[in-house]
C-alpha positions as a Markdown table, in Angstrom:
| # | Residue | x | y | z |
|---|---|---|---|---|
| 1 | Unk | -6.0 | 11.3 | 23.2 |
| 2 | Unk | -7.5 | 11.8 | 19.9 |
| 3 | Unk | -7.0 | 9.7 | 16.9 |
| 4 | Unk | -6.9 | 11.6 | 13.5 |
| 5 | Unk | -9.2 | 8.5 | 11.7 |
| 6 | Unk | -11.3 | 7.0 | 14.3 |
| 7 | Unk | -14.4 | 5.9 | 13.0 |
| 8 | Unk | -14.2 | 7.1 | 9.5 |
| 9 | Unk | -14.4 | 4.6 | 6.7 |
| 10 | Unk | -11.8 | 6.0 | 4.2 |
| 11 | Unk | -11.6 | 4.3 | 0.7 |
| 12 | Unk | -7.8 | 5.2 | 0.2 |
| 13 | Unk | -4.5 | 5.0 | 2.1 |
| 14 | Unk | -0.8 | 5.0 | 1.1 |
| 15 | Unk | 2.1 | 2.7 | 0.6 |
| 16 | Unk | 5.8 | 3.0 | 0.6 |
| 17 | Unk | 8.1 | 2.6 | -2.1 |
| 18 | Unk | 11.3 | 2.3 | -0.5 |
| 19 | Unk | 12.2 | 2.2 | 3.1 |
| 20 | Unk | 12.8 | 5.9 | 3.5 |
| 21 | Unk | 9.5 | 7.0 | 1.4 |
| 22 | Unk | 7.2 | 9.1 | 3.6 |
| 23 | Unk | 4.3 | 7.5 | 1.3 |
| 24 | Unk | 2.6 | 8.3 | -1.8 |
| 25 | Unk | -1.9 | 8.2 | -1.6 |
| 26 | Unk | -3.0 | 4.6 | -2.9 |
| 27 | Unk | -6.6 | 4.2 | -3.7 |
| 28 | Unk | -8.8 | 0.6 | -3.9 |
| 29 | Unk | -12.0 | 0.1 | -4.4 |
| 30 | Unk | -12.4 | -3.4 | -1.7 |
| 31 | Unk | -9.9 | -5.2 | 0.0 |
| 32 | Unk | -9.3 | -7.6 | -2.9 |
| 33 | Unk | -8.2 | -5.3 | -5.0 |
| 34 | Unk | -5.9 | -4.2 | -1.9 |
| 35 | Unk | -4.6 | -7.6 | -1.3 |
| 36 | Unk | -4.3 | -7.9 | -5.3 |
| 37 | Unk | -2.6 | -4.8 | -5.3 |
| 38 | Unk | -0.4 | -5.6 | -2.9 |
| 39 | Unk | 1.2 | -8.7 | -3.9 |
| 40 | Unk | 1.1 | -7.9 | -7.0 |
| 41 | Unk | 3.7 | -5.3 | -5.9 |
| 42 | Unk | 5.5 | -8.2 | -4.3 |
| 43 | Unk | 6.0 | -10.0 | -7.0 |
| 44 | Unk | 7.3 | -7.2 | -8.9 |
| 45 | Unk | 10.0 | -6.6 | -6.3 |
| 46 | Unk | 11.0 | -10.1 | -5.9 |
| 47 | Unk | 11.6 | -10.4 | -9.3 |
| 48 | Unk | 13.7 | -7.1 | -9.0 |
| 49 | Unk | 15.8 | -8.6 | -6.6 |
| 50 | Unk | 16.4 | -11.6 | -8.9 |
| 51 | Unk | 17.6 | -9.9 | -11.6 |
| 52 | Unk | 20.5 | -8.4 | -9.2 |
């Protein structure tokens, strides 16, 4: 079985927007900025959820 990445080193990936997104491309620079990134977008969503 092959594996479409196996050893590359890719500098992008996706996320998902809502449960039944296929994905849009996300690029980062390092995995802070991921992690920064990503909670980032957590806090945004919580606080969409508050406002319901």
């Amino acid at each position: 079985m092959k594996f479409k990445y196996a050893g590359r080193i890719l500098a992008y990936d996706h996320k998902h927007r809502h449960s039944s997104d296929k994905g849009v491309p996300y690029e980062f620079r390092d995995a802070n900025q991921l992690l920064t990134d990503f909670f980032a977008d957590v806090d945004r969503v919580l606080q969409e959820v508050q406002k319901r």
